[in-house]
C-alpha positions in Angstrom: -13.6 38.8 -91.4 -10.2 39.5 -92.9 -7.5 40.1 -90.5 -5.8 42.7 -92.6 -9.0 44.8 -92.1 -8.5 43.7 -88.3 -4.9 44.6 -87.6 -6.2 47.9 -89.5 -9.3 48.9 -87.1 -6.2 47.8 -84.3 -3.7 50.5 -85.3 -7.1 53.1 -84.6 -8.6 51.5 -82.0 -5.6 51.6 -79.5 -4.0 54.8 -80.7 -6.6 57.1 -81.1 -10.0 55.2 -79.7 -9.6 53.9 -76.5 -6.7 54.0 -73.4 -5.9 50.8 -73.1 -4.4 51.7 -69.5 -7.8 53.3 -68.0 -9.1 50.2 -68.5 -7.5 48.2 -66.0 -6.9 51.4 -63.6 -9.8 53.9 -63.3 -12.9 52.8 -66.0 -14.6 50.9 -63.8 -14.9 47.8 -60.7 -13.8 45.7 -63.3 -10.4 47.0 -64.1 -9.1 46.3 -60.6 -10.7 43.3 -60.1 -9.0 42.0 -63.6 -5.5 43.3 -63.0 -5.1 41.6 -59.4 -6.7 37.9 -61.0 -4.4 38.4 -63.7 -1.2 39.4 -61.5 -2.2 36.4 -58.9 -2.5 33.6 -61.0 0.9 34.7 -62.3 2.6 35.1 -59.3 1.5 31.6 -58.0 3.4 29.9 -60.6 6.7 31.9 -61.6 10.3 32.0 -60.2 11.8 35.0 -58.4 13.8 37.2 -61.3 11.7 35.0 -64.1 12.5 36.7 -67.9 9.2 37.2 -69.2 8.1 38.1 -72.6 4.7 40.2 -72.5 3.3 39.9 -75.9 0.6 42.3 -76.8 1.4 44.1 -73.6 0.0 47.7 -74.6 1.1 50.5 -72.4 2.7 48.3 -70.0 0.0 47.9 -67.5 1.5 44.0 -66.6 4.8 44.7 -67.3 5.7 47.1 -65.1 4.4 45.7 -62.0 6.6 42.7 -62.8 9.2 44.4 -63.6 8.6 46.2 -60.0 9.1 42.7 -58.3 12.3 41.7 -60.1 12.2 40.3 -63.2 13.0 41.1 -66.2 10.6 42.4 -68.9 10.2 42.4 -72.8 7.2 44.1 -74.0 5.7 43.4 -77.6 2.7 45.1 -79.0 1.7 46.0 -82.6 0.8 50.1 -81.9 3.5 52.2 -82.2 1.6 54.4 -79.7 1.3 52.4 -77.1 5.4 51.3 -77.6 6.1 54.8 -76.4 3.8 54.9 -73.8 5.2 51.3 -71.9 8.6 52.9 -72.9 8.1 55.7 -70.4 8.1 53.0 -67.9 11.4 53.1 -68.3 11.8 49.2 -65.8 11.4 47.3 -68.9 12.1 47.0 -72.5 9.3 47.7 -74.9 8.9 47.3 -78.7 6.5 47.2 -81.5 6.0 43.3 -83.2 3.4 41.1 -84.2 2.3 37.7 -82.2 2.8 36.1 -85.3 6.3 36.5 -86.2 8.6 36.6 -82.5 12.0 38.3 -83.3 13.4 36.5 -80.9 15.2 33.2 -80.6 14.2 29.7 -79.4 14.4 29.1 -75.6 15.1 32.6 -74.9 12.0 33.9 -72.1 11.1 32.2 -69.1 7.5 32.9 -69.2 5.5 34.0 -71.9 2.3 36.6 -71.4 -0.3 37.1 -74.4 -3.2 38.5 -72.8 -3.6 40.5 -76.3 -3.9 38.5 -79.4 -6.2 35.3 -79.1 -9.4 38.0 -79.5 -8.0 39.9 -82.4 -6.5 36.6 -84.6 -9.6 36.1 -87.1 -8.7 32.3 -87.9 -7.3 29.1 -86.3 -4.3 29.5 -88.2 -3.2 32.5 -87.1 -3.9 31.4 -83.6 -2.3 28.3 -83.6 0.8 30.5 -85.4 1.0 32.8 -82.1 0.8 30.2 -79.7 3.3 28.1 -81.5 5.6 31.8 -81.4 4.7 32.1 -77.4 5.9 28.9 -77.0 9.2 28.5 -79.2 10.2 32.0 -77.2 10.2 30.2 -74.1 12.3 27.2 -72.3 11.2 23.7 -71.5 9.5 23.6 -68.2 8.6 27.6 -68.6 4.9 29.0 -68.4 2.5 30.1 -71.3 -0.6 32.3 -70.3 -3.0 32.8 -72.7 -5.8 35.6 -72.5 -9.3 35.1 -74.1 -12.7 36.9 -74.2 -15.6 34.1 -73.7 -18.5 34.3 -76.8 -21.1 34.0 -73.8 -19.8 36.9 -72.0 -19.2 39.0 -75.5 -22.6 38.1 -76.2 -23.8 39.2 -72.6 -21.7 43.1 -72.7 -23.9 43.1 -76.7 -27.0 42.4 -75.0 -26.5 44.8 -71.8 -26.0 47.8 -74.5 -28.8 47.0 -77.2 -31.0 44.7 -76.0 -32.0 41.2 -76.9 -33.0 41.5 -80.3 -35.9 40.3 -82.4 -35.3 38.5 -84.6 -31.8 37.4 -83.7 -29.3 38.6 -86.3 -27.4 36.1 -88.0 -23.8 37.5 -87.1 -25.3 37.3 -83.5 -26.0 33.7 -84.0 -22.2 33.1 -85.2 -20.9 34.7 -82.1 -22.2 31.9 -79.9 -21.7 29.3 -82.5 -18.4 29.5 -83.8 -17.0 32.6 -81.9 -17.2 35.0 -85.0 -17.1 38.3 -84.5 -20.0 40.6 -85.1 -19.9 43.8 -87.3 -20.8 45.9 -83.8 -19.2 48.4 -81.9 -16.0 50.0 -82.2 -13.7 46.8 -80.6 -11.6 45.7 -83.3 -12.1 41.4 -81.8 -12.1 38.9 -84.2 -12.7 35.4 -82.4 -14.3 35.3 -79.3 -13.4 31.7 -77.4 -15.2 29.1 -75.4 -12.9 27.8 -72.5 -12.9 24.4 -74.3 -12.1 25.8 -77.3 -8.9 28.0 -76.3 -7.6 24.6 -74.3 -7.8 22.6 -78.0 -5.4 25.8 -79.7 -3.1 25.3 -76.7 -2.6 21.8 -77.0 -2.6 21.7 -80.5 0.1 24.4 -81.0 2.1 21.7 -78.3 1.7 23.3 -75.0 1.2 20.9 -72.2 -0.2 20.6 -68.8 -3.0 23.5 -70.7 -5.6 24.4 -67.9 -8.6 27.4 -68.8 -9.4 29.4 -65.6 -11.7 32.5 -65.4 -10.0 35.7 -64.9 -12.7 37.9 -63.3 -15.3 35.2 -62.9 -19.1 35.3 -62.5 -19.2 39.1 -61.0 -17.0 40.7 -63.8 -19.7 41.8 -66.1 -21.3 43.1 -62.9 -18.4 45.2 -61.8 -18.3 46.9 -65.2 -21.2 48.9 -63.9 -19.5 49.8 -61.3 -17.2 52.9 -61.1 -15.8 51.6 -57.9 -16.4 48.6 -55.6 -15.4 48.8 -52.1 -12.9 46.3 -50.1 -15.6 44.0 -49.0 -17.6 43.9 -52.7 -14.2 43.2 -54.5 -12.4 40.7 -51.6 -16.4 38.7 -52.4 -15.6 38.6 -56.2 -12.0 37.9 -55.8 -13.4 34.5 -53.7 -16.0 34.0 -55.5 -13.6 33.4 -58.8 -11.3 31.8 -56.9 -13.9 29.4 -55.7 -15.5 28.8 -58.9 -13.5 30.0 -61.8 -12.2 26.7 -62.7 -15.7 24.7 -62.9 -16.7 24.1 -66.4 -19.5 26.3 -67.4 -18.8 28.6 -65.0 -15.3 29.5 -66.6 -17.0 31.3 -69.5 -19.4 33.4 -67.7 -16.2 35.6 -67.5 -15.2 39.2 -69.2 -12.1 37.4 -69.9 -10.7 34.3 -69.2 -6.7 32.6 -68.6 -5.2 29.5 -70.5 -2.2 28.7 -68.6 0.5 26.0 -69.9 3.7 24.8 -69.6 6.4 24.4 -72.7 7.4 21.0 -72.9 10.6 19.4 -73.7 10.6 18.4 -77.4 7.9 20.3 -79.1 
């Protein structure tokens, strides 16, 4: 797959496709469920009035919350649409860049967010590029946290909507082998992860202390069925991740899951 055909199918995707923000507010079970795993496992690490740069942060949907409980927030996303969208926010700053190439100097962000572009970064390279830029950004001794979609649980969503197939396609077979992305459906992903895998990028673009967490965890692919879930159904999946979210295995059976690292001193 080549990424300019990618960051192409990106640019229509988010701007004209798909509401990045109804995702995580009003598609489904899942939305909610994601948004307060991804806010929690934030808030457990980070200091009060932390500067945090949200990379690949769409309409805002993190940012503004943060920005809500005092700190400061920089926004970076590719679409120009979605810019002006987080921009309306008007608690944080937002503009359009690339994962790739920061324009920002060394040491500058206490925390760094990319919960956008491990699954849309065809090769290694490229990955290893925007870790190593998520990293630079930020201090010694500040946070990293890494979003990924798992291959099993991609595989899983493909199956839900078209069946098990017979015989098994050979881009199907590459999805849970190496984590390449099918030719299927309109999602514009490009490397789907296993939770070992995304820890090896981490450490290898000098991130330390690198631990791989499931986000929703084992009910998440359930919950997308779901337009709603009620307070007891979603406190359940929110301790049933929190239980087992961790445990190898079980970290992948996940609509997304979290690398979280620290920057180390030297890198």
């Amino acid at each position: 797959m080549e990424q300019g055909d990618v960051d192409a199918r990106i640019q229509t995707y988010y701007a004209q496709q798909f509401t990045e923000a109804d995702r995580l507010t009003v598609r489904s079970a899942q939305g909610r469920l994601e948004f307060e795993r991804v806010q929690e496992l934030i808030a457990a690490r980070i200091e009060a009035g932390s500067r945090i740069l949200d990379i690949g942060g769409a309409t805002g949907v993190h940012a503004a919350p943060l920005a809500a409980l005092g700190h400061e927030v920089v926004l970076v996303d590719p679409v120009p649409e979605q810019v002006q969208e987080a921009k309306r926010h008007g608690s944080f700053a937002a503009m359009v860049g690339d994962a790739r190439e920061l324009d920002f100097g060394d040491d500058v962000f206490d925390v760094a967010l990319a919960f956008g572009p491990m699954y849309h970064l065809a090769t290694r390279e490229d990955r290893l590029l925007a870790l190593r830029e998520a990293g630079r950004v930020v201090r010694p001794g500040g946070w990293v946290f890494v979003a990924a979609i798992p291959r099993f649980a991609r595989h899983t969503q493909m199956t839900m909507v078209a069946g098990v197939p017979r015989p098994y396609p050979a881009d199907w077979i590459a999805l849970l082998e190496h984590g390449d992305a099918p030719d299927w459906g309109r999602f514009p992903g490009a490397h789907f992860h296993t939770a070992e895998e995304l820890e090896d990028e981490m450490r290898e673009a000098g991130l330390g202390d690198v631990g791989v967490c499931a986000i929703e965890g084992p009910d998440g692919l359930a919950f997308e069925q779901l337009a709603e879930a009620d307070e007891a159904l979603h406190e359940a999946a929110l301790r049933m991740v929190r239980a087992v979210g961790h445990l190898p295995g079980v970290r992948d059976m996940s609509n997304h899951m979290m690398g979280i690292a620290r920057v180390t001193a030297g890198r």
